[in-house]
N, C-alpha and C positions, 0 to 999 in steps of 0.2 A: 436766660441761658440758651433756649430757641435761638434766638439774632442773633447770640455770638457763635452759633454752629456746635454747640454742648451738648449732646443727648447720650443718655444710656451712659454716663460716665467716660465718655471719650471726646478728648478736646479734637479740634479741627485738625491739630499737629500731628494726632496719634491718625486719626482717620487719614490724612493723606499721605502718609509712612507705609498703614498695613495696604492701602489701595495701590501706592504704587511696586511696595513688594510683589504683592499678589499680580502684577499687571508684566511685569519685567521677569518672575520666578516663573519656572515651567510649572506649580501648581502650588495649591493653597495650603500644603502640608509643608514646603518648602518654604515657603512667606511665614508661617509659624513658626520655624526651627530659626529663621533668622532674623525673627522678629525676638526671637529668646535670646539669641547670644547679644542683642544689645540693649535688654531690661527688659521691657513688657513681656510678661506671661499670660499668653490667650491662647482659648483651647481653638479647635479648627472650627468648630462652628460660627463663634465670634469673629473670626478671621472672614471666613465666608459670610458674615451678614455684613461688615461691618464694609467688605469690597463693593460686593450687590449694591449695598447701599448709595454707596459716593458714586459706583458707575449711574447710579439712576439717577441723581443731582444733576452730573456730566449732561444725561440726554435730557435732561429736563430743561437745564438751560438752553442745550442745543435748540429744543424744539421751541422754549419762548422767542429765542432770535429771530425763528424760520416767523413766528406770527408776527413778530414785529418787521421783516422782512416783506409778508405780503402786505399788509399794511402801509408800507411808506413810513415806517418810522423808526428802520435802521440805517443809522450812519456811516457813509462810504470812507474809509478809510484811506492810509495815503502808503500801503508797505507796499504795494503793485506800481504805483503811480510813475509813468516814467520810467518802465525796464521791461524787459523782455518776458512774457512770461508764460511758462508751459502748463497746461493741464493733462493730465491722463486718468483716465478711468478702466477700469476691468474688473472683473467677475473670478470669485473662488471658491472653493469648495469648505462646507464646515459640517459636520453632523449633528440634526435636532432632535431631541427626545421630546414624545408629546405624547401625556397618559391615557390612557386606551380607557374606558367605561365598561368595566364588567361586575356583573349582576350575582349578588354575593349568593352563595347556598349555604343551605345549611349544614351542619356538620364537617365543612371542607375549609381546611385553614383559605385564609384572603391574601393573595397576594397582588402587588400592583404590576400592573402590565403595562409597559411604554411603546411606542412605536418610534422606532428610530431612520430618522430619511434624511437625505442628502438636498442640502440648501444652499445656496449661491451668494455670500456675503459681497457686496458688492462697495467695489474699495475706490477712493480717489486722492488722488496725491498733485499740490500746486505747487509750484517752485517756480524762482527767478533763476534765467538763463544768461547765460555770459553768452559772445562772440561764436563758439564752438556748439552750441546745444547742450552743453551740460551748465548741470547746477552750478551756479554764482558762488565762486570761494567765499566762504564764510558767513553763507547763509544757510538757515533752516527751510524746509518744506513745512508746508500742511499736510496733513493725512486726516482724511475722515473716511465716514463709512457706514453703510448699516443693512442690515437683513433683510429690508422690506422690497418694495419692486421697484423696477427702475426707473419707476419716475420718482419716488422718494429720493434716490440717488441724485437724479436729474437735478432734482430741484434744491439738494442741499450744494451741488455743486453752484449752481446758479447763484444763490445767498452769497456762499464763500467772496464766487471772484466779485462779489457786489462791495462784500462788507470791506474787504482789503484793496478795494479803488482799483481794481481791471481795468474799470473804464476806463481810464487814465494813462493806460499804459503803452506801450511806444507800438504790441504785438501780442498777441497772444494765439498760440499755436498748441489747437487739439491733437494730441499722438494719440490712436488707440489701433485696435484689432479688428478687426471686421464686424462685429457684432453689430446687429441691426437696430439693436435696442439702446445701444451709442448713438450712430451715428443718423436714427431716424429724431431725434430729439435736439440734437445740436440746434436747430435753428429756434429752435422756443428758448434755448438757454442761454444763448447769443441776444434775443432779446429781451428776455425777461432780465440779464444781466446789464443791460444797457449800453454791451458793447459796440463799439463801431466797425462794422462788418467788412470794411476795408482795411483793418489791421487784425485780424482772423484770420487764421493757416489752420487748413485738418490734411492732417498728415497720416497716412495709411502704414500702421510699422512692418518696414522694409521686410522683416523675420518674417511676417506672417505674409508679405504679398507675395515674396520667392517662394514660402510654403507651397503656395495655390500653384505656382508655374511647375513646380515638383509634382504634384499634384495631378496636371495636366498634363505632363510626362510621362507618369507612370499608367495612368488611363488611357495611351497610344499603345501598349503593350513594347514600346522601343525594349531593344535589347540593355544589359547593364552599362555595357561602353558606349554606347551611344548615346544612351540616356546622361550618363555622367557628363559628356561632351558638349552636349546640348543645352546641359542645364547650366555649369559651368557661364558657355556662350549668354545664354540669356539672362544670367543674373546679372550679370557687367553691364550687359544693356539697360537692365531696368535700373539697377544704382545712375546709371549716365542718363537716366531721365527719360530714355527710348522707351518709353513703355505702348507706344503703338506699334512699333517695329517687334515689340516680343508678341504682342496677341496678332500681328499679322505674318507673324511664324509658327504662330500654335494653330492658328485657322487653318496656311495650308498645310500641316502636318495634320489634323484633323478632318482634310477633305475625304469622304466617302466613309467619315462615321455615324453609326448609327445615332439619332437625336435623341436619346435617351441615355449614349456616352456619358460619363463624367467630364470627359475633356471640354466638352460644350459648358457645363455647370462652369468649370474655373474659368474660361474666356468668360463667361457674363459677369464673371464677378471683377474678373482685371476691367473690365471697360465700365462697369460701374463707378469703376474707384479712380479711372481713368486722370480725372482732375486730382485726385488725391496721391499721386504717383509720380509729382515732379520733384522727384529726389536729385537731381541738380541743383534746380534752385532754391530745394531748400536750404543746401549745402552749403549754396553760395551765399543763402545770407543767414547761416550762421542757427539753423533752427536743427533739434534732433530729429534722427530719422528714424528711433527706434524708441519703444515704449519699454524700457530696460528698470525706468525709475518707477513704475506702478508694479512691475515683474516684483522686483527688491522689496518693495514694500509689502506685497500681495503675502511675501515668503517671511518677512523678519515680525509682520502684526502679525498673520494669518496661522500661517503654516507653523510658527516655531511655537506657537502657544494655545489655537485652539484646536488645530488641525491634528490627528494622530492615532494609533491602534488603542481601542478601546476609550478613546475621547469623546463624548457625545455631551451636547448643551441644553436646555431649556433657552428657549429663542431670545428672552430676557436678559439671560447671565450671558449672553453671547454675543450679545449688543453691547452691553456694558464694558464688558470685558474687550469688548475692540477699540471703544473711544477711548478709556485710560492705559493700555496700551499706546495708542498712537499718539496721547499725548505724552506721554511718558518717553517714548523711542525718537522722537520729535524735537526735545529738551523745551516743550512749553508746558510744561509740568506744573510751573507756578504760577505763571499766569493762567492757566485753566482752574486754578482751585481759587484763584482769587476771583477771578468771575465767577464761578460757583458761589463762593461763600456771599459774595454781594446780590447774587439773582436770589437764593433761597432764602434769605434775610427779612425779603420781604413776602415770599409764600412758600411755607414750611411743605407742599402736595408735591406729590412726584408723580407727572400727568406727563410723559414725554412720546408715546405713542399718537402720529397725526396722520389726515389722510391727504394725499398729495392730489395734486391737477389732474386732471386727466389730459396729457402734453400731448397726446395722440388729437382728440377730439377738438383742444384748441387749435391747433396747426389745423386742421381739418375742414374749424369753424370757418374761415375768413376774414375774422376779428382780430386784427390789430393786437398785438401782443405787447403789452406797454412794459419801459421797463420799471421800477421802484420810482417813489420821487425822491428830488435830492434830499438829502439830509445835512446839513454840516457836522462833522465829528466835533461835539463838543468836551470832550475827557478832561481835555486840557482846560479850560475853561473851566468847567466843574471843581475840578481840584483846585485851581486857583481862588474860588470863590470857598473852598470849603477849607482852604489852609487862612 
């Protein structure tokens, strides 16, 4: 009953019903109410062991792939192979409860004390891109994700564009936001993924690089018309790819301020990204300029389900609850529980917590950053040998 996914009286069918209610319903009283009106009657605790449970199958598998991934013995895929394809990554907001230890007395009823703080779930979404930089009519994205730090992030992005054949692909074009802990890693997942670094675009989104020139604006003290004028002026520029022409506008509008100005901070950060700022030619060949599709995602996994007044997680249920979501919101629903039910089949343990690279220290080292070895995708084979 174990191999066929049978425990505690709930077949595979009923378990991936209550998980995906519970993943798609704004709460797990709600997955119970309509999980009644179409037969099963299960109280809310069942409901919540039964979600918890399958989200931790989800990362369990997740995290055998990432071993078989550093290993050499995950098979590259062919859904990238040959098209365009975009990554974005970014950072959101979720609230953890984690129980405080206090020291019982006597005669004083016990009660548990939680400490509740503010944690950065951090999200990634792949997609194939048409002509235009958006999503490829009628196809799906990937969304993963998880709470731990960013090189865990890093390096399940890295797997990802591995296991779905990146290498192979005609382009692939990083969008993100400035965050340093993106963009200082990119070159370890560039090669850890095996991509070839002449079909590589990192694209700085446009929203947030006009942000910085607002930014440096507002830190001249210009009046409101002028400022508006100004800024106006230099966003044109910077969309038209002029992005030397705006910071040698900001320069001399910044001549005789003090070096501790903020206007100085946004100049270092425009010519940082200097390369990443040719929004011309991204234009021209058809790549986005804006990280709109990780924003969307950030808000329809994050925000609409675990984020909210009075919402707080245990770091566990919050993890879980974001990969069957995103498979869920994704429409790969069924094939994530089929590879669930085939990973756990043969080890019943739910061990999906691991600990990443240290992607800083390797870049750092000097050592050659290799990427996976090949694998051939044998599925197909497989199945033919087993029908």
């Amino acid at each position: 009953m174990a191999a066929l996914g049978i425990r505690k009286g709930a077949t595979p069918a009923l378990q991936s019903r209550v998980g995906r209610l519970s993943a798609l319903l704004p709460s797990i009283e709600l997955a119970r109410e309509e999980l009644r009106s179409q037969g099963p009657r299960l109280d809310e605790k069942t409901v919540h062991r039964m979600a918890r449970q399958l989200g931790a199958e989800v990362l369990t598998t997740r995290t055998r792939d990432l071993q078989r991934f550093r290993d050499g013995l995950l098979p590259a895929g062919q859904e990238l192979a040959g098209r365009h394809v975009v990554a974005q990554v970014d950072g959101g907001r979720v609230r953890i409860r984690t129980q405080v230890q206090t020291k019982k007395r006597k005669g004083v009823k016990y009660r548990r004390k939680i400490r509740v703080e503010w944690r950065e779930p951090k999200l990634l979404i792949l997609y194939k891109s048409d002509g235009k930089g958006r999503m490829l009519r009628g196809t799906r994205p990937w969304i993963d994700g998880t709470l731990q730090g960013p090189d865990h992030a890093m390096e399940l992005l890295a797997m990802h564009l591995h296991r779905l054949g990146a290498a192979g692909a005609k382009s692939v074009s990083f969008v993100s936001d400035g965050a340093c802990w993106i963009w200082n890693r990119l070159d370890w997942v560039i090669a850890r993924a095996g991509l070839d670094p002449k079909r590589v675009e990192r694209v700085l989104d446009f929203y947030h690089a006009v942000h910085h020139v607002s930014l440096a604006l507002q830190a001249l003290g210009l009046s409101e018309s002028e400022r508006t004028q100004r800024y106006q002026a230099l966003r044109h520029q910077l969309r038209a790819g002029r992005s030397r022409a705006v910071v040698a506008t900001l320069r001399e509008l910044a001549d005789g301020q003090p070096p501790d100005s903020g206007v100085w901070t946004e100049i270092a950060f425009l010519e940082k990204h200097e390369s990443h700022l040719r929004y011309d030619w991204f234009r021209s060949r058809g790549r986005p300029l804006g990280s709109g599709a990780i924003e969307s995602a950030m808000r329809r996994v994050i925000n609409l389900r675990l984020k909210g007044n009075g919402i707080y997680w245990r770091e566990e249920n919050a993890e879980a609850m974001l990969v069957l979501r995103s498979a869920a919101l994704t429409g790969r629903w069924e094939e994530t529980m089929e590879q669930v039910q085939a990973t756990m089949a043969t080890d019943r343990h739910r061990h999906w917590q691991w600990k990443a690279p240290d992607i800083e220290a390797e870049l750092n080292s000097g050592v050659p950053i290799k990427p996976p070895a090949s694998q051939p995708d044998t599925s197909e084979q497989e199945e033919t040998i087993a029908a």
